[in-house]
C-alpha positions in Angstrom: -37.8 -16.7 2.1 -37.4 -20.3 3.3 -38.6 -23.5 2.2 -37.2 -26.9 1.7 -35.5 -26.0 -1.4 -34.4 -22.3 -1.1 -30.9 -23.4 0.2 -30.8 -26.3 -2.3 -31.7 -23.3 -5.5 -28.8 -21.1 -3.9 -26.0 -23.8 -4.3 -27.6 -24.0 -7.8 -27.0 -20.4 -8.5 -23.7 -20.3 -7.2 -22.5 -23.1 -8.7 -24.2 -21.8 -12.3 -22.2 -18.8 -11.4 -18.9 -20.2 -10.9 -19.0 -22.6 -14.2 -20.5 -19.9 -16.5 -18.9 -16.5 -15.6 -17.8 -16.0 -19.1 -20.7 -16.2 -20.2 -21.9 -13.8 -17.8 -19.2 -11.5 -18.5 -20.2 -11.8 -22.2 -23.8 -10.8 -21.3 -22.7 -7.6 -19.1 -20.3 -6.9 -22.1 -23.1 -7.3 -24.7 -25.2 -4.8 -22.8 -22.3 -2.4 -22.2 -21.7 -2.2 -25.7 -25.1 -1.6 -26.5 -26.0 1.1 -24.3 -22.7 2.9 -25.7 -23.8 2.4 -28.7 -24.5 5.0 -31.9 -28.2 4.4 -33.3 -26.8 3.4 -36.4 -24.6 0.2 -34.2 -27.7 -0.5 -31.1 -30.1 -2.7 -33.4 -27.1 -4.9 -34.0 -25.4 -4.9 -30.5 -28.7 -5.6 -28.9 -29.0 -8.7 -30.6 -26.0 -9.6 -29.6 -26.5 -8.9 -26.3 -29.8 -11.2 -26.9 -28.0 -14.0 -28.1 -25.6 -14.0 -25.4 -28.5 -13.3 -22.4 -30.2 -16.3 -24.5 -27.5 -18.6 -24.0 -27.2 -18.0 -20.5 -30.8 -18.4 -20.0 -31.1 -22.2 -21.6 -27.7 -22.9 -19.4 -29.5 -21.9 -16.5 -33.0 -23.8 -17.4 -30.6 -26.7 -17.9 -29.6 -27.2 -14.1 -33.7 -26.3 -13.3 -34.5 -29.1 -15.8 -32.2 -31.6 -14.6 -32.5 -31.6 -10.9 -36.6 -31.2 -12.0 -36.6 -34.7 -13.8 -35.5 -36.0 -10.2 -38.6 -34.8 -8.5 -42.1 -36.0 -8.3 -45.3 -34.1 -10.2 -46.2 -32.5 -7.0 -42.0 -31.3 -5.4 -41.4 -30.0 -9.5 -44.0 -27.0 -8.9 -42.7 -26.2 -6.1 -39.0 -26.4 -6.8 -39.6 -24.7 -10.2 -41.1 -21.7 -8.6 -38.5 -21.3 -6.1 -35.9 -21.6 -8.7 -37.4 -19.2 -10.9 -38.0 -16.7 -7.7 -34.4 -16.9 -7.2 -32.8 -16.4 -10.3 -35.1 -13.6 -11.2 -33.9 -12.2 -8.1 -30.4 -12.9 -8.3 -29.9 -12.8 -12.2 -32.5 -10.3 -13.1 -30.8 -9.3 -16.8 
């Protein structure tokens, strides 16, 4: 896929990456624990793992709002699909 902002959306990701890899590691944790989880422990550890995959989510909707609020009404649609495109692809959990 290419279009003016794919390469702009992959610094994004990386960078996202980079600054929240805790948080990422805390999300693959979360699930780990889950899925090893007895039925009496999973309803708890998957809320957990929400909370955690939640966080990560409005850190990442946080650089797609910001660089958004730059753009014009008609560049945001595009750059907003691309971006959710992307990390869909990239961070699909």
């Amino acid at each position: 896929m290419r279009g003016r902002f794919v390469d702009l959306v992959e610094r994004q990701l990386e960078l996202f990456e980079a600054e929240h890899a805790d948080l990422l590691d805390d999300c693959r944790s979360a699930l780990d624990a889950y899925n090893a989880a007895s039925t009496d422990e999973a309803e708890e550890l998957y809320g957990d793992y929400v909370d955690r995959v939640d966080a990560a989510r409005d850190a990442l909707l946080g650089y797609r709002y910001t660089y958004a609020s730059t753009l014009d009404a008609e560049a945001v649609d595009e750059y907003e699909e691309v971006f959710n495109r992307l990390a869909r692809k990239r961070l699909p959990s």
